[in-house]
N, C-alpha and C positions, 0 to 999 in steps of 0.2 A: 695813728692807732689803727691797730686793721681791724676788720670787721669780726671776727670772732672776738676778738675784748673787748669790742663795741658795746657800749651800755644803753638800756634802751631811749634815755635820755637824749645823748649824743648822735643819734642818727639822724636827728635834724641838722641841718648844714645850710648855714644861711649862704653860702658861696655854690650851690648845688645847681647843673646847668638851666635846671626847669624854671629857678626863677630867674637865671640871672638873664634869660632869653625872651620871657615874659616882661622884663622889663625891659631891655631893650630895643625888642621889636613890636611888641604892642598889639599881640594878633587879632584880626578882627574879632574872631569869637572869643576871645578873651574881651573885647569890648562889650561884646553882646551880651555876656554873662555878668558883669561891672554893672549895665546900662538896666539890668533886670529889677526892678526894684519888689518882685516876689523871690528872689532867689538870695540864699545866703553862701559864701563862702569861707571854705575851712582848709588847713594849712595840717598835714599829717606827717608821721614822724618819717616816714621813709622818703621824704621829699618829694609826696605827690599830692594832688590838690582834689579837694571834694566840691562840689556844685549840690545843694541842696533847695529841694521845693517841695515844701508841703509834707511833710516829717517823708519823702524818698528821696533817691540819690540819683540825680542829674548825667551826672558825670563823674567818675574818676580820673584823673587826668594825671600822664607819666612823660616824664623823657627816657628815651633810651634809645641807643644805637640813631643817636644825631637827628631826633624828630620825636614830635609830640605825638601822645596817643591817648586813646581816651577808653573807657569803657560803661554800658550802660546794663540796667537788670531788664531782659531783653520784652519782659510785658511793659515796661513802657515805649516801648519802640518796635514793636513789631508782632510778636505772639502771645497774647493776652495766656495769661494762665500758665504761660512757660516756663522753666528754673532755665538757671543759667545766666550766660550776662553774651551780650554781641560788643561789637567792634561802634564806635559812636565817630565817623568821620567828622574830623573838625573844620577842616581845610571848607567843607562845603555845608556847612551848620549855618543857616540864617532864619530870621525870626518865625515864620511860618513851621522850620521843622521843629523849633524850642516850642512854640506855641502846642502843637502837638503833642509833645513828648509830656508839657504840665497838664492838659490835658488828661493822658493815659494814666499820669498819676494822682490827678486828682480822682478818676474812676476807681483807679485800683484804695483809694481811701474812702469811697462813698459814704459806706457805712460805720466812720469811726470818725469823723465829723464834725465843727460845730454842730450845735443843736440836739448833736449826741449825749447821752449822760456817759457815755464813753470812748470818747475819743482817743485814738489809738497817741501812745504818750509824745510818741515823734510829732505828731502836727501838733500838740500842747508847745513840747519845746520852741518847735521853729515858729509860732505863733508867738512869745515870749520874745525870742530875737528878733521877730522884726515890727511886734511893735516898740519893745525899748527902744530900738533902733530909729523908729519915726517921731519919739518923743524926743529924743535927742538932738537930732536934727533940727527940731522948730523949736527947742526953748537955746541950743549954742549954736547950733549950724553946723556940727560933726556927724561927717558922715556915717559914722559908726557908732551903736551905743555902748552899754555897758558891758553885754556879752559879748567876750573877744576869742570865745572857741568853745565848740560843744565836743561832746564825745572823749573826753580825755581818758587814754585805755594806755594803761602799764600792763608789762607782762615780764616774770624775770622767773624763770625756767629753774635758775637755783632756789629762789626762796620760795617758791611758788604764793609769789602775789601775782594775783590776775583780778583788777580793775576797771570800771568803765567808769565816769564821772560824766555826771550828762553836761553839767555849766560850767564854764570859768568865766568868770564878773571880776571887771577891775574899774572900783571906784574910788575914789579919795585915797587916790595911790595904794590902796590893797588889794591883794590878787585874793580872792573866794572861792573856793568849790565848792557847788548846788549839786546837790541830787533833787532829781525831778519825780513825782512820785501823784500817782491820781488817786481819788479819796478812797477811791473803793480796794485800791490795792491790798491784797492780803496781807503782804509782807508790813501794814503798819501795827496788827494785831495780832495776835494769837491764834494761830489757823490749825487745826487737828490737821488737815490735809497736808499742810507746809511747815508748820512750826514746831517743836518741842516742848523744852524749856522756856529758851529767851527770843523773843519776838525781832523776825531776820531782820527789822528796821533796827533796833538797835546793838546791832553786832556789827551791822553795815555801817554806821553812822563810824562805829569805835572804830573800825577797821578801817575807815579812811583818814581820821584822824591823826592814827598811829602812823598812817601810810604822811602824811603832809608835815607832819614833826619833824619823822626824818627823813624826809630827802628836800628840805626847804630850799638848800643852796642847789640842789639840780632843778627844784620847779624854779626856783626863780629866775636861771641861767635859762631854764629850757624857755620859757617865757618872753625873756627879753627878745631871744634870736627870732621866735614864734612873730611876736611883736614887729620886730625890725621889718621880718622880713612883711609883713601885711602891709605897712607902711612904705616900702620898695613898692610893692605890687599895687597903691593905691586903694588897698581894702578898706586901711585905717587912717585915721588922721594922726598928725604927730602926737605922740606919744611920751608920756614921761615914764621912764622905764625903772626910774628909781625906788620901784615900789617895795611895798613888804607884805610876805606871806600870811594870811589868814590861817592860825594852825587849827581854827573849827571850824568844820566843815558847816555847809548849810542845808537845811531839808527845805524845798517847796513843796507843798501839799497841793495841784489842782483841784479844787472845789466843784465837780464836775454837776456836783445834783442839781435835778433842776425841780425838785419838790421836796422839802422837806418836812421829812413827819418824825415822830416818837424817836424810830429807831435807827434814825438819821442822826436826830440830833446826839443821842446817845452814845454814839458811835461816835461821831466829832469828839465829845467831849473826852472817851477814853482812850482816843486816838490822844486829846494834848494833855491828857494825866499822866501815862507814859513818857511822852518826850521832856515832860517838865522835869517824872524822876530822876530820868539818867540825864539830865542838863541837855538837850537834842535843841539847837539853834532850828529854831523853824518859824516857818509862815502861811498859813490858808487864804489861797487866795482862788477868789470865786471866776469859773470860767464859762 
């Protein structure tokens, strides 16, 4: 198929040289990044790999023209308060420069934080993977938990669906998508600033529904290869891949408060009067 009929599904390719070279040759820093147990890694459609710490991005990592390449957003590695992204040499990556780099990124998240009532939602999430990830571990011994990829983003130019799905959770052979969502978020009520009519949480919830209906046998395809291939790469432990799609979606609520009063609690509650009307699969979970 070439690449213009390319669908956005099919541009993962489990046979693609970045992994097949990853596994074969075993690069140090690819160990180094494996061996991190604050880091999580993600597997993207155009066949390049993401390193993530602490809701920032580590590293993106490519092949091309017969050699790995990496790239970084250049205030965690060199000029605080920069745009843009530098060149992240791999070849000569060892633990002192990664210590660094979490470092810069934990700075650049100071203030959105544990202990924050509002923590920026990325460290929510990857807070989320890797502690199911260590709960998993100590009750089977897998090294991976139930989140098996964040960020899942469609985009299809004819239909105009454009996408981000923060979770996919695969448990008891079902594959799930989680949107992630913190309490204070506007989008769960009715906001004169943001809202209209119908409140953007539940247009989003419908909207990914309608999206997971129909395309069940591409996510499910897209998934297994996803899958295979984390399990080539030693991300995942083996895998039963015979699963079945989840066609509703899920809402997680972070519970971010750390006092609640009157118009707290208020708020909670019209927060799960709403998701109960229109049937919204959801959960508040305190952070």
């Amino acid at each position: 198929m070439s690449k213009k009929n390319e669908t956005d599904f099919e541009k993962l390719n489990q046979n693609a040289e970045i992994f097949v070279r990853i596994k074969k040759e075993k690069p140090n820093w690819w160990k180094l990044f494996c061996d991190d147990g604050d880091l999580y890694i993600d597997i993207r459609k155009g066949n390049t790999i993401n390193i993530y710490y602490n809701g920032g991005s580590v590293a993106k990592i490519k092949f091309t023209k017969g050699k790995f390449s990496a790239k970084i957003h250049r205030k965690y590695l060199t000029e605080k308060n920069k745009c843009g992204y530098d060149d992240l040499c791999l070849e000569t990556l060892d633990k002192i420069t990664l210590d660094f780099i979490k470092k810069n990124i934990r700075d650049v998240y100071s203030d959105e934080k544990e202990g924050s009532e509002k923590p920026a939602e990325k460290w929510i999430q990857c807070k989320l993977i890797l502690e199911n990830r260590k709960e998993n571990r100590k009750e089977n011994g897998k090294k991976n938990g139930n989140y098996i990829d964040s960020e899942f983003q469609y985009n299809n130019k004819n239909t105009g669906i454009n996408l981000r799905i923060d979770l996919i959770e695969l448990s008891d052979n079902k594959l799930s998508f989680v949107e992630l969502k913190r309490i204070d978020d506007t989008r769960l009520l009715n906001d004169k600033k943001r809202n209209t009519d119908t409140e953007e949480i539940i247009t989003q919830m419908k909207t990914y529904r309608t999206f997971i209906k129909g395309h069940q046998n591409n996510l499910k395809t897209y998934y297994q290869k996803l899958i295979q291939i984390k399990v080539d790469l030693g991300l995942l432990s083996e895998q039963n891949v015979d699963f079945s799609i989840n066609e509703i979606p899920k809402l997680l609520i972070a519970n971010t408060y750390k006092k609640q009063g009157k118009r707290r609690k208020d708020r909670i509650n019209a927060i799960e009067n709403l998701l109960n009307m229109h049937d919204i699969e959801y959960k508040i979970e305190s952070f």
